[in-house]
N, C-alpha and C positions, 0 to 999 in steps of 0.2 A: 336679363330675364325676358324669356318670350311669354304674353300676354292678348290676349282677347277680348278689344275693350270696345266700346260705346261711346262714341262725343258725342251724338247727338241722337233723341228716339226718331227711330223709323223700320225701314226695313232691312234685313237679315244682311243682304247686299253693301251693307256701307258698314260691316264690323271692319275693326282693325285691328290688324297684325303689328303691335307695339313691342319695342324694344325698351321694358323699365330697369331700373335698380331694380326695382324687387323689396319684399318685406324681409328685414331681417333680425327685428329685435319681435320679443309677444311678451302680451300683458297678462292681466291678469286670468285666470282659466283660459287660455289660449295656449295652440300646438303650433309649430311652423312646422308644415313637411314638404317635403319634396315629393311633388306630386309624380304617379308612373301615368296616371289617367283619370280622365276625367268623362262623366258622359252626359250626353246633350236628353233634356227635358222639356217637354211643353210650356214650363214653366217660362224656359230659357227664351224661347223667343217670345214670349206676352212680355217678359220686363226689358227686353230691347227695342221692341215695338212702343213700348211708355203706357201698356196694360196699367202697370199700379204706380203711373208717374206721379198721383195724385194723391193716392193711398199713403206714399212711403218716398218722402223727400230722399234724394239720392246725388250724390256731388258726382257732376259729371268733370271728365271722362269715366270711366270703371270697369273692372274686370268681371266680364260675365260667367255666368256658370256655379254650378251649387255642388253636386256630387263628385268624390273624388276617393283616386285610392293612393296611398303613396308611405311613404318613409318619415317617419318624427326626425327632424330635426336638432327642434330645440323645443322646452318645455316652460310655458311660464309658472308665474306663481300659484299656489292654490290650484294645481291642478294632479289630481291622483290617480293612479291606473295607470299610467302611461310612461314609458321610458324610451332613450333616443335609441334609435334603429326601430322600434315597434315600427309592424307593419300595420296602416290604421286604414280603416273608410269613415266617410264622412259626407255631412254636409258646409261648405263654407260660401253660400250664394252670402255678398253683401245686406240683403233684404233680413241675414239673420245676423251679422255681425263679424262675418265672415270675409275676405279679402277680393271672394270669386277665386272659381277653383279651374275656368281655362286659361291656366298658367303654369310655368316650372313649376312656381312656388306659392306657397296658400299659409297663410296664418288665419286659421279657422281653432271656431271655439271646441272646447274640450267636451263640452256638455252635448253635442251633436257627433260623435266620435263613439268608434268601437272598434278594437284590433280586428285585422282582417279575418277572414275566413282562408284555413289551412289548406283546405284542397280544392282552390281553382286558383289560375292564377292573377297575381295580384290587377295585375291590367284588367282583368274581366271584372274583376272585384268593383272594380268602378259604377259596374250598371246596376247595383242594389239599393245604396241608401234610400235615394226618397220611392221610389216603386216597393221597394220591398218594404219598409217601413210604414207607408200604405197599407199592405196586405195585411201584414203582420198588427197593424194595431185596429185596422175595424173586424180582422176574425178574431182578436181580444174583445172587443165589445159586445161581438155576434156569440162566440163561444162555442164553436159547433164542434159534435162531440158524435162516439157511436152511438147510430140510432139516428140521426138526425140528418136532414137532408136538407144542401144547402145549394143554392141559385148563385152563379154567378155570372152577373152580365157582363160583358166585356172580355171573354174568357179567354180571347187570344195576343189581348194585351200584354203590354208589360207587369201591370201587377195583376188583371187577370189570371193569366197563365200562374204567378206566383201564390195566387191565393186558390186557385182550383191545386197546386198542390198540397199548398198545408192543409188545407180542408180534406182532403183526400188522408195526408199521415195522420189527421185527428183524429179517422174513422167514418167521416162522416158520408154520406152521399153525396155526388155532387154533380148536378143538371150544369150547364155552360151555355151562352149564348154566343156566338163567335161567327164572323167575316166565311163564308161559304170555301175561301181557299184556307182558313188555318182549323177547319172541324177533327182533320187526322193531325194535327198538331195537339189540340186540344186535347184529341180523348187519349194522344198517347203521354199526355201531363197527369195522365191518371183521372179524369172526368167518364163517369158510369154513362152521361147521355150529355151528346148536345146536338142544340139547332142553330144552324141557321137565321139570323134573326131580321133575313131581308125577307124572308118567308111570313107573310103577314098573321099566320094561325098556328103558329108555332107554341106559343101559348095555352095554348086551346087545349084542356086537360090535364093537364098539371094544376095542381090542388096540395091543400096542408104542407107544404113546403115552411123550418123553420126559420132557415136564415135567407137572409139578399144580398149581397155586397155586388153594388153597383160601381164599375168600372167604366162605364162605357156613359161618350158625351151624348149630348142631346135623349134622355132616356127625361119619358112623364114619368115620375112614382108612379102616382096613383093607378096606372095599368095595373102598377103589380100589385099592389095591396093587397086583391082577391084572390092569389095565389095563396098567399100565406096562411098559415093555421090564423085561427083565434090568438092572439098576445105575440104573436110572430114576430122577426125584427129586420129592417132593412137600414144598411147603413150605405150612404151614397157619398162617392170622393169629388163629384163634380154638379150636382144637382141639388138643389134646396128643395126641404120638405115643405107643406102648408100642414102646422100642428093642429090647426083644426080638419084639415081631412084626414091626417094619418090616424089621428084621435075617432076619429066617427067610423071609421076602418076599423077599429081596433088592434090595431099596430102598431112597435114603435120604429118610428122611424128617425134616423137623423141626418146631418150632413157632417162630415169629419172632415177638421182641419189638420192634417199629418203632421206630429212632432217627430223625426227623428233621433229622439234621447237615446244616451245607452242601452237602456233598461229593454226599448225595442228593438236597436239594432244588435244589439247582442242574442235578441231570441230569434233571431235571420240569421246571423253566422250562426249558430248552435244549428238550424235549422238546413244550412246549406253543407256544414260538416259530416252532419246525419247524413245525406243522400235524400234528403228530402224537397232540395228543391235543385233544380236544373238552371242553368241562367239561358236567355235566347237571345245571342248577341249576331246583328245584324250586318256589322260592319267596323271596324275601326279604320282612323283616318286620323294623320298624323295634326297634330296641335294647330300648326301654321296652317291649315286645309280646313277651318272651323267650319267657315262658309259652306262649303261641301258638306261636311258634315250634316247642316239642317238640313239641305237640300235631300239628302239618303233620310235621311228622318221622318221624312212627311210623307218620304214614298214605300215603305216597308215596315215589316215588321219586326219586333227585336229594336234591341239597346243599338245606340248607334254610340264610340267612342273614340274620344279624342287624346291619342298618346302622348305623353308630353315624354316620355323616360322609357326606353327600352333596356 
């Protein structure tokens, strides 16, 4: 089994292309599948870098990578919903008790798993769980509905772009904040208005706005509090609130930790089956080429994925 692992933290540059056995038996709630692909996340290179070396003790060597789309193999115990051939997505990064999913093969838990989605295919299927499971669960907390007009920063992101369109099929309005080259990407995602957001007063009149879902790094809250209605809600995937400013704002604000449970990744495929959301993959690059891989990643826009199974 070809494999993508870490001996030691540092830079991207010293992954290795490992030749293992491979996982073959799985325990309890756990799936073994054969992976078609896998795609590369932000996350991916902070925990090869040694980001949460300290956070989350980890036995080195190990198989990096977390999202993945592929084929059930084998089914362990106590695990329901699922049968061998299902075509599933998933998350299996180590950090959740997962095997790391840039590999053939992944013994990832069951509880982070959803049959794929029917009409893309299953290789692209790779770029949704944690981006879209993102989207999908802070516009659960946000709730945005007709009538309601919702901000999104970051909008030409990976979950950007995905959450300016489920806000969009919810009815809602939807303003966007987005990189000066993806603005016609943006509004053709279905976004009624966006700016620009290296434009300094871009801001400037936009008012009673009800929702915020921040996608985008390095963003102050508190800029936007003033946008928002009275009781307004901003939920942010990479920024921490101060509950005593969002409090004196009268906002709620929070930061969201993304769970990928069925429960959200199944209202994504439901989501992607509708015609409601688009995927924007940027590149794929075969398993052994991982390296490469980050290297497209930091320079573009869209999922960047790594094939393990054609």
């Amino acid at each position: 089994m070809t494999a993508i692992q870490i001996t030691q933290y540092g830079p991207l540059d010293q992954l290795v292309v490992a030749e293992t056995s491979g996982p073959t038996g799985v325990g309890e709630g756990q799936l073994l599948v054969r992976v078609a692909a896998a795609s590369i996340n932000p996350v991916d290179a902070g925990i090869a870098e040694g980001a949460m070396a300290d956070a989350v003790q980890l036995e080195l060597p190990f198989t990096l990578g977390g999202d993945y789309s592929g084929i059930v193999e084998k089914i362990g115990p106590g695990v329901e919903g699922f049968a061998v051939g299902d075509a599933v997505i998933g998350q299996a990064s180590v950090v959740l008790g997962g095997t790391g999913s840039f590999a053939d093969r992944v013994v990832a838990p069951s509880m982070f798993a959803a049959h794929a989605p029917r009409t893309v295919p299953l290789i692209e299927a790779a770029s949704l769980p944690l981006v879209g499971a993102s989207a999908v669960q802070a516009l659960g907390t946000l709730a945005p509905a007709a009538g309601h007009t919702v901000l999104v920063l970051g909008g030409g992101g990976s979950i950007g772009s995905i959450a300016v369109q489920l806000a969009r099929a919810a009815g809602a309005r939807v303003i966007a904040s987005a990189a000066a080259a993806d603005l016609d990407f943006v509004t053709s995602m279905g976004a009624d208005e966006v700016h620009d957001y290296a434009n300094d007063s871009w801001l400037d009149g936009l008012s009673g706005i009800d929702a915020i879902l921040d996608a985008s790094p390095g963003v102050e809250p508190t800029l936007y509090y003033p946008v928002l209605r009275p009781g307004g809600a901003m939920v942010s995937l990479l920024t921490q609130h101060d509950a005593g400013a969002s409090s004196a704002a009268g906002v709620a604000a929070t930061t969201q930790m993304t769970m990928p449970i069925p429960e959200t990744l199944g209202r994504l495929v439901q989501a992607v089956d509708a015609g409601q959301v688009t995927l924007r993959i940027a590149a794929t690059v075969p398993l052994e080429r991982a390296a490469e891989g980050f290297e497209i990643d930091v320079t573009t826009a869209g999922k960047v994925l790594l094939v393990a199974q054609k």
